[in-house]
C-alpha positions, 0 to 999 in steps of 0.5 A: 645557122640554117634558120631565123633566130627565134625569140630568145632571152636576149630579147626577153633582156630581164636584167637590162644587161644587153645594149646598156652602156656598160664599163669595160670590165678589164678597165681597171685593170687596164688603168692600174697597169695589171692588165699583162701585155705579150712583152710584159709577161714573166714565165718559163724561167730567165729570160734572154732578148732577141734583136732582129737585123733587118736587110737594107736592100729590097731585093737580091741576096745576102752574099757575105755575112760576118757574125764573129764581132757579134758573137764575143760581145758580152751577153750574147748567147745566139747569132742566127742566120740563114747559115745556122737557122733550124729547118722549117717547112717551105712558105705557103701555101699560096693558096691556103684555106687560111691564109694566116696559118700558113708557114712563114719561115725566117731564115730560110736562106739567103734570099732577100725579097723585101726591104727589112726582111730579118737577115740575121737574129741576136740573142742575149741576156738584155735587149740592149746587149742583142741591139748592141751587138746586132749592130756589128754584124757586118753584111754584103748583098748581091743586090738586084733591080726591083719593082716598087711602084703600083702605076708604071706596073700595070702592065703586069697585072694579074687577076687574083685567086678569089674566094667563092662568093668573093670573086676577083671580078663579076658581071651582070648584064652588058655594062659597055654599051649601057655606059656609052648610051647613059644621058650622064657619065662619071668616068673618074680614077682615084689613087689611094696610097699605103698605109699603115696599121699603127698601133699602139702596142708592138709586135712582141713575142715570149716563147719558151718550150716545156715537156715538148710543147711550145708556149707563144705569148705574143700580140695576135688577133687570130689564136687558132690560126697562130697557132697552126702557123707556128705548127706549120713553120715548124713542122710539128703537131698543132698539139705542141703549140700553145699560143696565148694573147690574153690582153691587145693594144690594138690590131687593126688586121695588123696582128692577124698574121704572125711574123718573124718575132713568133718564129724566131723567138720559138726556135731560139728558144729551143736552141738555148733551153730558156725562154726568149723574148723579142719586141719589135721597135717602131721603125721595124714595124712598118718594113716587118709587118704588113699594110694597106696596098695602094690602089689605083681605081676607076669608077664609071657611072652611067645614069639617066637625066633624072640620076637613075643608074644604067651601068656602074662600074669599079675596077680597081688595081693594088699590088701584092708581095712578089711572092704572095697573092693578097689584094686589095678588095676594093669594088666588093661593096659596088656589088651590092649599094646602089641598083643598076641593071648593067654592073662591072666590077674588077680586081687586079693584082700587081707584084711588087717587090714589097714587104707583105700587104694584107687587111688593115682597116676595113680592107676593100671597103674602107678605100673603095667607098673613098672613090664610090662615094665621090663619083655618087657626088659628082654625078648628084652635082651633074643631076642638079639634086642632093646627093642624099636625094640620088642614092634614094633614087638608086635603093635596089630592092634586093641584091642587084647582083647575087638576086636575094633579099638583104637581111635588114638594110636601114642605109635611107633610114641612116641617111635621113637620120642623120641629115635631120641631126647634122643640120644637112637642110641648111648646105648650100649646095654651089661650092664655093658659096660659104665663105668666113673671113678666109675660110671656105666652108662646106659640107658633105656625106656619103654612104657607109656599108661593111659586109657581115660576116659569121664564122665557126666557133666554139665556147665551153661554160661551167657554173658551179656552187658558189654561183660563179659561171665561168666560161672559156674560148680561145678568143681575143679583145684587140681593145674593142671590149670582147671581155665585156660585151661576152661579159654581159652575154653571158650574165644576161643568159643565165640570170646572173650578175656580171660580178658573177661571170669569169670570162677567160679568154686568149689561150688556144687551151681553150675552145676554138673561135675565128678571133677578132677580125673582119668584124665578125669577132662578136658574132661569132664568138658570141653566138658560140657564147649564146648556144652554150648557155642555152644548151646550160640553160637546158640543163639547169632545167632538166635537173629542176625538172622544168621544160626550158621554155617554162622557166625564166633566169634571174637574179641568180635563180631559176623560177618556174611552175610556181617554185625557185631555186638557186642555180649555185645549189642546183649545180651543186658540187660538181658543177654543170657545164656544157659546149656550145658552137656555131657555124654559118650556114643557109641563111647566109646563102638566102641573104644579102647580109651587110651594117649600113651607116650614113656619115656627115662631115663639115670642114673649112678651106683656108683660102691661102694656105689651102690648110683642110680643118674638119669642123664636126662629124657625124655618123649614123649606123644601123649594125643589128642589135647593139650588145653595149651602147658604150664600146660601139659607139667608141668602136665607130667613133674611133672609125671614123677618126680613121676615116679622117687620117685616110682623107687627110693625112695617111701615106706611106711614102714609098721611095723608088729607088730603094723600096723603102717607105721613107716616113717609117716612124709616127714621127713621120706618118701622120695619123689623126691627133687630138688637135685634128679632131673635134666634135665626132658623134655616132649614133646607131638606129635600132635593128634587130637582124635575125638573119645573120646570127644567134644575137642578131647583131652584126659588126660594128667595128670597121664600118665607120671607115667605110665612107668616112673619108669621101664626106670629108673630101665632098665636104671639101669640094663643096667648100672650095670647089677642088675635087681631089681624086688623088688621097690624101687630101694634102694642102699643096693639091687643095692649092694647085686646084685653087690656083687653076680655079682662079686661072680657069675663072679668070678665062671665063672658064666655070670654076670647076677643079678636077686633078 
């Protein structure tokens, strides 16, 4: 995209399809359990299950293993280890364009490099028969000493291959002695742990082989680069590999890569000519898939006495796979949220011997703003003015960093919106002022932002003369509404109803798009959906004998120069169809391009038990055009819920003598319940961004994490004066800060808490 998107039919809007509340169309579907899940899915002929045995130790090497009691169990066809596994291209690249499409063989040999790492593979005629004899596989590991935590290695940290325009560290100016001369500093550290995907569906794989192709049923959110990992592990043609992921029970980044479920269940399908199935349990989720890396985090604000920013630095620590190099990019939106003529930021990468860490969730953003957004607290308390008052005081003009202008920017819009709905006018802005019977009551904001993203895509569309238009790429829905919004999409380009447009998608048979990630799946895949049907719509045109631009789509017809017609009868027999795509281009390097968003949270402090409720929250965001009111304003609610487990409950809990994460079960890992979450509402501002795409929109999905949880934890500090850097916000660290309130209090000491 090299220019601003002129006006078009999505803005003209005849049939009202676009930004109105539709229901998902795949609902009933869903609802009616016909909605076919990877693990639900029958083809190819009979089936056998596979079980994957898991190592037990971190690191080290599998000196012996024992396959013979396995294999005379009943039912068993297969037992593969890294004695008899087919061959596969070597891990890697590192440094690949596509991180996602790179080989990840599975017994490859007998390294062990993580705990739960595949070690062995059963297959048999019932999952039950594979887990069975699974478990008499006897095993022996030369064990060797690892490295699992994040703070005694930072010693060993590295900076980490970036990407142009993301760089691991950027400077402007000469932060150190701006800092050192600031009126006010803030100079904090913050932790945040692991976390974990936790979907609702697992990971699951069918595959089985035909005429020399391999067909992957499985649960990913990027089809295209699945299918070249598969290609690539394999070392055939991306032309033999077929992958399919018609319907997602979630995602969360978490089925962006592919795992040993694909590559396993593909080679032992070709070994016994039939198809193989393999679902991971729950338990195997946390060590097999990857997740959110911990941070370690320092934020330094140097500001004048009226709360102006100087300098502003964030450097940031998380740690990687001893054999890979993702981190966590946790001081991107430094770079661009608040104005400051001296700026630091930098990344750090630690190796650790741990399964594979990558995006979950908003990654960089979403931990980031957890430390971002209380340090601005801290420094609007040092000021003595409202937090909202100083980051309005801190708007830049343009990019502070890459110096141009920002494609739309509504964060002070978001801000005083959302104060006038929240009530904001009415905190006490002294902690520990609120007080209800044994409850400490308090309320506080932050900022959101999430960077916008564009990707090439594609997208082929066809009506024919029953007036259906049918339109297929190879994109995915992880349950966020893809079917629906491409849905209306589609319908409202070319004058039709949706009862009318078959949208298939999830199969690589069809055009390539970037997939649903990053939140850049609606934009880009969309914007492919836009330009196939405008170059349709010129088509219909040319044969009714009317320039484009003279003519209106609607109601299945096409009118113009005092005449209409039936688009079914124009495309006659053999149909029109055409291919659109898009790609990013100039506007993207002219344009700072971000979705703003402004989050407010009320919570109570049990005095006694230090016990954290989240009363009522509210977000206000302002994201582009909004394809469909319902599914984003679900997409930011269920965000922000995020928002709460990140405050209050995730952490992956990561035992040092083992390498292992002992809470690896949702009995364990705590995320968000009903029971935690009361009134959340969100709202969206209108904008209309016709910088970042075709549909002006920008992505919803991720950007009501961002921030969400430093509300909650000003909100806490407000409440009962505790600031905790340390996340999550646990009760035992809410009552050792009252405690040492009531001791510092006591010494005539102002009672100001900071662990």
């Amino acid at each position: 995209m090299n220019d601003a998107a002129p006006h078009d039919a999505l803005d003209d809007n005849r049939q009202g399809l676009i930004g109105t509340p539709v229901d998902r169309v795949d609902g009933r579907l869903k609802v009616m359990g016909q909605a076919t899940y990877a693990h639900e899915v029958q083809e190819g002929g009979p089936t056998a299950y596979g079980f994957i045995v898991e190592a037990t130790i971190a690191k080290g090497t599998v000196s012996q293993i024992d396959v013979t009691d396995a294999e005379r169990c009943e039912g068993v066809y297969l037992v593969m280890t890294h004695h008899n596994a087919p061959k596969q291209a070597p891990w890697g690249p590192l440094l690949a364009k596509d991180r996602f499409a790179r080989s990840a063989p599975q017994l490859a040999n007998n390294r062990v490099d993580h705990y739960g790492q595949a070690v062995a593979f059963v297959v048999a005629g019932s999952f039950e028969q594979a887990r069975s004899a699974a478990r008499l596989i006897k095993i022996r590991y030369a064990e060797s000493a690892g490295r699992f935590e994040l703070a005694p290695n930072l010693d060993r940290a590295v900076i980490p291959a970036g990407r142009p325009g993301r760089e691991a560290d950027s400077r402007v100016g000469n932060f150190e002695p701006a800092f050192a001369s600031s009126t006010l500093q803030i100079d904090a550290r913050f932790t945040t742990p692991v976390q974990m995907h936790a979907q609702m569906e697992p990971h699951a794989t069918l595959a089985y082989w035909k005429d020399g192709q391999v067909i992957v049923h499985c649960s990913s959110q990027l089809l295209m680069s699945a299918k070249n990992a598969v290609a690539n592990t394999l070392r055939i043609a991306p032309e033999r590999v077929r992958v399919v992921s018609r319907f997602i029970g979630g995602g969360f980044g978490g089925k962006l890569p592919i795992y040993g479920d694909v590559i396993l269940s593909a080679m032992a399908a070709r070994i016994l000519k039939c198809p193989v199935k393999t679902a991971l349990t729950r338990q195997q989720m946390f060590h097999f898939t990857t997740h959110r890396s911990d941070t370690i985090q320092r934020v330094r604000l140097g500001a004048n006495a009226d709360g102006r920013l100087n300098a502003i630095a964030h450097e940031t620590w998380s740690h990687s796979a001893s054999f890979d190099n993702f981190y966590e990019s946790a001081g991107m939106q430094t770079r661009t949220l608040y104005a400051a003529a001296h700026r630091l930021t930098t990344h750090r990468s630690v190796s650790l011997d741990l399964p594979v860490s990558d995006s979950t969730r908003a990654p960089g953003e979403a931990v980031g703003m957890l430390a971002l957004e209380q340090a601005m607290d801290e420094l609007a308390e040092q000021v003595g003015i409202d937090p909202i008052e100083l980051r309005v005081r801190n708007e830049p003009l343009q990019d502070p960093e890459r110096n141009i202008p920002f494609s739309s920017r509504q964060l002070i819009a978001c801000m005083q919106d959302g104060a006038t709905r929240f009530g904001w006018s009415r905190r006490n802005a002294k902690h520990s002022a609120v007080k209800e019977g044994n409850l400490w009551v308090g309320m506080g904001m932050a900022a959101a932002t999430r960077g916008n993203l564009l990707q090439p895509s594609k997208c082929a569309v066809q009506f024919d003369d029953q007036g259906v238009l049918t339109v297929r790429m190879a994109m995915t829905d992880i349950g966020t509404g893809s079917y629906t919004i491409f849905t209306q999409v589609a319908a409202e380009m070319m004058g039709v109803p949706m009862a009318q447009v078959r949208m298939e998608m999830g199969d690589t048979d069809f055009p390539p798009t970037p997939g649903s990630g990053g939140s850049f799946g609606a934009a880009s895949a969309g914007s492919g959906l836009f330009d196939a049907c405008t170059q349709l719509r010129t088509k219909f045109a040319r044969k009714f004998g009317v320039n484009a631009k003279d003519v209106t789509f609607a109601g299945g017809r096409i009118s113009g120069a005092g005449r209409s017609e039936t688009l079914a009868s124009l495309a006659g027999s053999r149909g029109l169809d055409a291919v659109g795509e898009i790609k990013p281009g100039a506007m993207v390097k002219k344009f700072s391009q971000q979705s703003y968003g402004a989050h407010f949270a009320e919570v109570t402090v049990d005095g006694d038990t230090g016990e954290i409720r989240l009363r009522r929250m509210i977000g206000v965001f302002a994201a582009g055009r909004i394809l469909n009111l319902k599914t984003a304003t679900s997409q930011a609610v269920g965000a922000m819920i995020w928002g709460v487990g990140a405050a209050l409950h995730e952490h992956a809990v990561i035992d040092p003598r083992y390498g292992y994460f002992v809470n690896h079960d949702l009995a364990e890992y705590h995320v968000p319940t009903h029971a935690d979450i009361p009134a959340i509402e969100a709202y969206f501002l209108p904008e209309f961004d016709d910088k970042t795409n075709p549909l002006k929109i920008k992505g919803v999905g991720e950007l009501g994490i961002c921030g969400a949880g430093a509300a909650i934890a000003n909100a806490v500090y407000n409440a009962c004066g505790v600031r905790t850097r340390d996340f999550p916000l646990t009760l035992d660290k809410v009552i050792a800060g009252l405690k040492l309130q009531n001791t510092l209090s006591t010494a005539g000491v102002p009672p100001h808490f900071k662990s």
